[in-house]
C-alpha positions, 0 to 999 in steps of 0.5 A: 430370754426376753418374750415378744408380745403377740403384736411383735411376733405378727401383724393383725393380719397374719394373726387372724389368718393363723388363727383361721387355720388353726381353728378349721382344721381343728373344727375337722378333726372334732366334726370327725370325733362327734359325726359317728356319735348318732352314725354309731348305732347303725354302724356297729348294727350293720357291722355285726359289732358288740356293746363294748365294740360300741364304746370302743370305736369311741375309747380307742380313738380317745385313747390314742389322742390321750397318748399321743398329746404328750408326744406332739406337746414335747416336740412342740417344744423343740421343733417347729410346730407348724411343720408338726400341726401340717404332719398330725393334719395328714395323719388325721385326713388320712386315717379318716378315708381309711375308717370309711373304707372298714369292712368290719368293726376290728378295722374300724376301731384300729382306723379310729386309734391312728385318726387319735393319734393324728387328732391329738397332734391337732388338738395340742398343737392347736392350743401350743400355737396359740400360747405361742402367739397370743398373750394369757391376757388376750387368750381368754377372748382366742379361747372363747374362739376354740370353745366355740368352734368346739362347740359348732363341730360337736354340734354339727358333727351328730346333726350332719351325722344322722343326715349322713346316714339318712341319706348317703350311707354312714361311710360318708361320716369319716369323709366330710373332714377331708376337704376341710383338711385340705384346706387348712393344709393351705392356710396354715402353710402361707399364713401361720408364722410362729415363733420358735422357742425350744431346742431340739433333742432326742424322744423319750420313745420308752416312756411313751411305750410304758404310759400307752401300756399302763393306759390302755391295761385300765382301760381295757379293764374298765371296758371289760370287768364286769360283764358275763362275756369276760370276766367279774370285777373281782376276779384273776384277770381283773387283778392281772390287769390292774397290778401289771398297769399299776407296775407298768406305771410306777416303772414310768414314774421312775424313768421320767424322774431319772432320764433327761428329757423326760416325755412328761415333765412330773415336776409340773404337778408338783404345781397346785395349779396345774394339779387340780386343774388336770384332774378338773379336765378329767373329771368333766370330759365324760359330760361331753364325750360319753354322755353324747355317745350314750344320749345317741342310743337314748333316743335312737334305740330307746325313744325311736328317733332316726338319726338325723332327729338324734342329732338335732336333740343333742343340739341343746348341750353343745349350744349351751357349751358354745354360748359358755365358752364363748361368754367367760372368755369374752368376760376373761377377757375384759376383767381378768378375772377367771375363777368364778367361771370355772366354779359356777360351771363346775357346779351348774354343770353336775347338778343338770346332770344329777337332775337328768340321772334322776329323771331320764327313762322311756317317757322322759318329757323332751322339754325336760331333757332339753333344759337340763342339757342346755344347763349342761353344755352352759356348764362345761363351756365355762370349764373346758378352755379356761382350765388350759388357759390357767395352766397356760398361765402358770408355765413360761413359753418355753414350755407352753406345748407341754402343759397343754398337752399334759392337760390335754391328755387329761381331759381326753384320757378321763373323756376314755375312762367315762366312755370305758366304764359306761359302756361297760355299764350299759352292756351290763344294764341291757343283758346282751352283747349285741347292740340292739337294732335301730328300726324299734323301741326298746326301752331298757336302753332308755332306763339305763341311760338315766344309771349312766347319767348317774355315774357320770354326774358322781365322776363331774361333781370332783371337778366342783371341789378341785375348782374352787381350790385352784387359788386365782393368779392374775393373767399375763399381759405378755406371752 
């Protein structure tokens, strides 16, 4: 098959409105993501929800995304993915007018899971198109692009957030997204042309079934053991969870090595490259996803900040992300060269998060926090996108939408796990199921914080060593 270059498949013009699109939508569904995360502890107060409810709303959404990646990554590979990225908007749009209605934390956390599925098709297919109509080489400058819209939703998503809830009522957090939503809708119809490389086939619908089983028995076992309310890590219904999610998987294994078109194709492990850069994606999400969930506590519940103050102390890591993202994919760009970046973020990054494990308590100075979370987001910047696009890299076009959502799956799922095991970990920290008020001071949340910055520094610091065995391959000059 001979491959066109981004210039042939479409002019300038179609590309910047393609990428436009692509980049608005994807803006909604991470604002959606991030606006609860300082709306969260008023919710679940007001909703009458629990610590591991807390987390949840956060890990079902996680979850659904993970799973739902390698759907939408396999259908992008034999169907059009425009026509899909137009269904995952509706879902996701959808679904968030649903969770603004909750009247309980039960309904909410089922909303969030469908918004995952929809933000999963969003997020997979946003990077498959991309591979489909820019090159490796010019990639790095688009995915700079999309790190740093990434950044500016995470950025903006707790700000508008705690303004929300401040002013409107947390219920207006799910509804912001829709216009823009609606928007894209548009653009993405009479602007986006993409070429179409794959054939169609049948799903592999039992696979999928197994992978979400397996999936979500460990996170429910991270989520739960360990707590008074359930069960101890050693115990009968720990082993049941964990054996039956490890049979569940084995059995997954198996089926996708033996039917023809498997949902995940395993011999793309069999890559070096793509090994190590999955597990760099896992390693590094609990930095962004469950960190700034748990920071949101931090300062609302334990220093008594309101909201809206939340969300404006949780600005320095996702600057420090943007201004990463945004650097090493103009500098990819221009030299080609990418391993330095994703091993300097690796280490800077994990070492500002041991620092903040260390420090962090009820009297922490906010300079202090600031800095080390500047260092952070500068950190993970330089990781995120440019792992996607090495494994890029390393696939023909053909199957582009796989690997991206395989590492994509990675990333979210680890992201889930992170946010499982501190939440689980905080509700054990603070002593009681019920989450604290918003209207006070309680400085346990403050200490405990400092224990999951700990854990989730041990978790990022894999990434450092992962990174630096990932062996540097010249970047394509054509798709």
């Amino acid at each position: 098959m001979q491959l066109k270059s981004s210039e042939e498949t479409a002019s300038k013009a179609e590309l910047i409105w393609a990428i436009t699109g692509i980049l608005v939508v994807f803006f909604a569904a991470m604002l959606s993501m991030n606006i609860v995360i300082t709306a969260l502890p008023v919710i679940v107060s007001e909703l009458g929800g629990t610590q591991i409810q807390y987390a949840w709303v956060l890990t079902g959404l996680l979850l659904a995304n993970a799973s739902s990646t390698l759907v939408w990554g396999k259908l992008a590979d034999m169907y059009s993915k425009k026509v899909l990225f137009q269904a995952a908007n509706i879902i996701f749009f959808t679904s968030s007018l649903a969770a603004g209605l909750a009247p309980n934390m039960e309904f909410l956390i089922g909303a969030r899971v469908v918004q995952g599925i929809g933000m999963g098709g969003l997020i997979s297919l946003a990077m498959a198109i991309m591979g489909s109509i820019v090159s490796p080489r010019e990639r790095g400058k688009y995915a700079g692009y999309i790190g740093a819209v990434l950044a500016a939703s995470t950025a903006a998503g707790p700000l508008i957030g705690g303004v929300t809830v401040d002013t409107l009522g947390w219920r207006w957090c799910f509804w912001v997204g829709i216009p823009l939503c609606l928007a894209a809708l548009v653009v993405v119809h009479t602007k986006l042309k993409v070429p179409r490389y794959g054939t169609p086939g049948k799903i592999d619908v039992f696979g999928v079934i197994l992978l979400v089983t397996g999936c979500s028995a460990l996170l429910i076992w991270l989520s739960f053991a360990g707590t008074p309310e359930f069960f101890e890590w050693i115990s009968l219904p720990s082993a049941l969870l964990i054996g039956g999610a490890l049979a569940v998987i084995a059995v997954f294994v198996i089926v996708e090595r033996r039917i023809a078109n498997p949902i995940v194709r395993l011999g793309m492990l069999r890559d070096r490259t793509t090994i190590l850069a999955a597990i760099s994606s896992a390693a590094i999400a609990p930095a962004l996803f469950s960190c700034l969930l748990f920071l949101a506590q931090y300062f609302q519940i334990g220093r008594g900040f309101t909201p809206t103050e939340a969300g404006l102390m949780l600005l320095p890591v996702v600057g420090g992300n943007m201004l990463g993202a945004l650097i090493t994919g103009r500098l990819i760009t221009r030299y080609g060269k990418w391993k330095i970046y994703i091993v300097t973020g690796a280490i800077v990054m994990s070492t500002a998060m041991f620092g903040l494990g260390f420090v962090l308590g009820a009297d922490t100075p906010i300079w202090l926090i600031i800095g080390a979370l500047i260092v952070v987001g500068l950190g993970f910047g330089a990781q995120m996108q440019n792992l996607m696009l090495v494994v890029q890299n390393t696939v023909p076009v053909t199957r582009v939408g796989q690997a991206s959502s395989l590492i994509a799956f990675c990333r979210i799922l680890g992201g889930a796990a992170g946010t499982a095991i501190l939440g689980s970990v905080m509700a054990v920290a603070v002593g009681t199921s019920a989450v604290a008020p918003t209207n006070g001071t309680n400085p346990v949340y403050a200490e405990a914080t400092g224990t999951l910055f700990l854990i989730a520094a041990c978790i990022t610091s894999v990434a450092v060593f992962t990174n630096i065995a990932i062996k540097e391959v010249p970047l394509r000059t054509t798709v």
